[in-house]
C-alpha positions in Angstrom: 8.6 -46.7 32.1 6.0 -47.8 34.9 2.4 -48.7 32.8 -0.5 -46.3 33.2 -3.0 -47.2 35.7 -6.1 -48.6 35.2 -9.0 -47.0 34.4 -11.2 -47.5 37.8 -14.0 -49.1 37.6 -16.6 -48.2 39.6 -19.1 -50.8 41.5 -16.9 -53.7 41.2 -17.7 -53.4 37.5 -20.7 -55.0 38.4 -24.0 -53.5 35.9 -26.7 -54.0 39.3 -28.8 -51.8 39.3 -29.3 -48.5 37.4 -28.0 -50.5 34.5 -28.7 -48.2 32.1 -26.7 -45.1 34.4 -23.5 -47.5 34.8 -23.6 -48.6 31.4 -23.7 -44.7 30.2 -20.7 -43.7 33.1 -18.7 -47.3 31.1 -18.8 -45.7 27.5 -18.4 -42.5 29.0 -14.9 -43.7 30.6 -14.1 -45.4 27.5 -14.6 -42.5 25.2 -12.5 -39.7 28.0 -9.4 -42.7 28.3 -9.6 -43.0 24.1 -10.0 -39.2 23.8 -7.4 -38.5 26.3 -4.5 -41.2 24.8 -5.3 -39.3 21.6 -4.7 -35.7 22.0 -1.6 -36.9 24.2 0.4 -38.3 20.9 -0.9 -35.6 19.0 0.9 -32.9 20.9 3.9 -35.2 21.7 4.3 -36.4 18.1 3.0 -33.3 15.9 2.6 -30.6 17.9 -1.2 -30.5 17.4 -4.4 -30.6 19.0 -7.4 -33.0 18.8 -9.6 -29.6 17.6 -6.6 -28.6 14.9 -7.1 -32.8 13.5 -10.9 -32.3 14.0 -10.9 -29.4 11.7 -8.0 -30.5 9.3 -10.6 -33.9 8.9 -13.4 -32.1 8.0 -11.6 -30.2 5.5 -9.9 -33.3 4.1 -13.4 -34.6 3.5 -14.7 -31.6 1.9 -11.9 -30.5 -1.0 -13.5 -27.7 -1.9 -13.6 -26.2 1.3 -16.1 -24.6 4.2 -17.4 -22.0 5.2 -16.3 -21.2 9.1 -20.1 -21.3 9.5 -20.1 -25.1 7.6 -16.9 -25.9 9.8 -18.7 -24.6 12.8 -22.2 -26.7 12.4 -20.2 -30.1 11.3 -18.1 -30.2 14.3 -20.7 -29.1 16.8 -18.6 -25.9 18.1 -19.3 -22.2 18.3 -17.9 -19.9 15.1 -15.3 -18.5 17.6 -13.7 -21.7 18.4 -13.7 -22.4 14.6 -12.1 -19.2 14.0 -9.5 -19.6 16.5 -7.8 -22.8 15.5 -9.0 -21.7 11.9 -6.4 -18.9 12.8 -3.8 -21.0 14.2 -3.7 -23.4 10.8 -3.3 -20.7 8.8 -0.7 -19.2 10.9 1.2 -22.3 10.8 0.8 -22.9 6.6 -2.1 -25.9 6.9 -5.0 -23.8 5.9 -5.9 -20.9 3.3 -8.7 -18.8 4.1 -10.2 -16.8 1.2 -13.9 -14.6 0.5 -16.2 -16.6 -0.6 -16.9 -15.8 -3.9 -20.9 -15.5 -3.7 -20.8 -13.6 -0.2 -17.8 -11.3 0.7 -18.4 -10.7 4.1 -18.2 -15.1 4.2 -15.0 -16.9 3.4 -14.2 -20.6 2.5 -11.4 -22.6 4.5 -9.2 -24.8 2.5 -6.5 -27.4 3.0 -3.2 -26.1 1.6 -1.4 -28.7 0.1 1.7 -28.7 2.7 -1.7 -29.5 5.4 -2.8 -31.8 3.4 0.6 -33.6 3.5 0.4 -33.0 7.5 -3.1 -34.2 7.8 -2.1 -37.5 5.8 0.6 -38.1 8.4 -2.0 -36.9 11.0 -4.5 -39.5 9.9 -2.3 -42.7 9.3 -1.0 -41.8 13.2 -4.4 -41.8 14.4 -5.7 -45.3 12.8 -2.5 -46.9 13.8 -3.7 -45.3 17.6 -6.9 -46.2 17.3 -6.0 -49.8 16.1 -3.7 -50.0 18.8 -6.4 -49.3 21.8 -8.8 -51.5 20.5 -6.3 -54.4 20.2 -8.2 -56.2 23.1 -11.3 -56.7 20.9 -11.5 -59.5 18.8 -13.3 -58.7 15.3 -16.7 -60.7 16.5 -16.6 -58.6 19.7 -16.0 -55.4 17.5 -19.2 -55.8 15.1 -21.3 -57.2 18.1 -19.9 -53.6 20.1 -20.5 -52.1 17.0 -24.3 -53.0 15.8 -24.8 -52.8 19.4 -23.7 -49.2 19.4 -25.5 -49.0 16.4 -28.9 -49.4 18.0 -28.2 -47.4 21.3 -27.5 -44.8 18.7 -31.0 -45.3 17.0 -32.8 -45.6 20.3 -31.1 -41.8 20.9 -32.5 -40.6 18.1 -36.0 -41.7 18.7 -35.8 -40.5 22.2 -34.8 -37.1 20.7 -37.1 -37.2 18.4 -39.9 -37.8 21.0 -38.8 -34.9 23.2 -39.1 -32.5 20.5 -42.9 -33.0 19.8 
């Protein structure tokens, strides 16, 4: 098997000028190659899709269920995307979807236990993938990348908070 290319780099890799644009289009390629790699084993290897495992991990953190609504504002997706592959888990046994108790025209999405088993196999998969692509950062690169990341994601906030007044 021949190795995948590279992922090009553009400007000789070089930050220059417009540092802040090239440093945005870098984690941008990072997070499309990561992204991509992912839901490629997850239809080769399960069968799945990267929005199936998004909701099937949302659920697995929240035992007693959500709402499609809930689903819909934690994943940052419209309530017709939810209710698609919310369809398509139940169809396939990994989801139940019953009223809501408290509002009958609302209805609560839960893990059934054989997706809970699937998610658990889903999961373990995805560290060891995740583990694997990262390989090429040592642990002091990873927590400098990752406080680093950590203030570029404050910095967003303010910015957003800034625009809004």
């Amino acid at each position: 098997m021949t190795p995948a290319p590279a992922i090009p780099e553009k400007h000789d890799g070089e930050l220059g000028d417009r540092s802040s644009v090239r440093l945005w289009l870098r984690l941008l390629s990072c997070t499309m190659a990561i992204e991509k790699q992912v839901q490629r084993r997850l239809a080769a290897q399960f069968d799945t899709t990267l929005p199936r495992f998004d909701v099937m991990a949302a659920l697995d953190r929240r035992g007693e269920g959500m709402t499609k609504s809930e689903l819909s504002r934690a994943l940052l997706v419209s309530n017709g995307n939810v209710t698609a592959i919310v369809r398509k888990l139940a169809q396939s046994g990994h989801v139940s979807v019953a009223p809501l108790p408290s509002d009958r025209r609302a209805s609560v999405v839960r893990l059934t236990p054989a997706g809970r088993h699937h998610f658990a196999a889903l999961a373990s998969a995805h560290h060891d993938w995740i583990d694997e692509l990262l390989a090429g950062l040592a642990g002091p690169e990873r927590r400098t990348l990752f406080q680093a990341l950590g203030r570029l994601k404050q910095s967003l906030e303010d910015a957003q908070r800034k625009a809004a007044q």
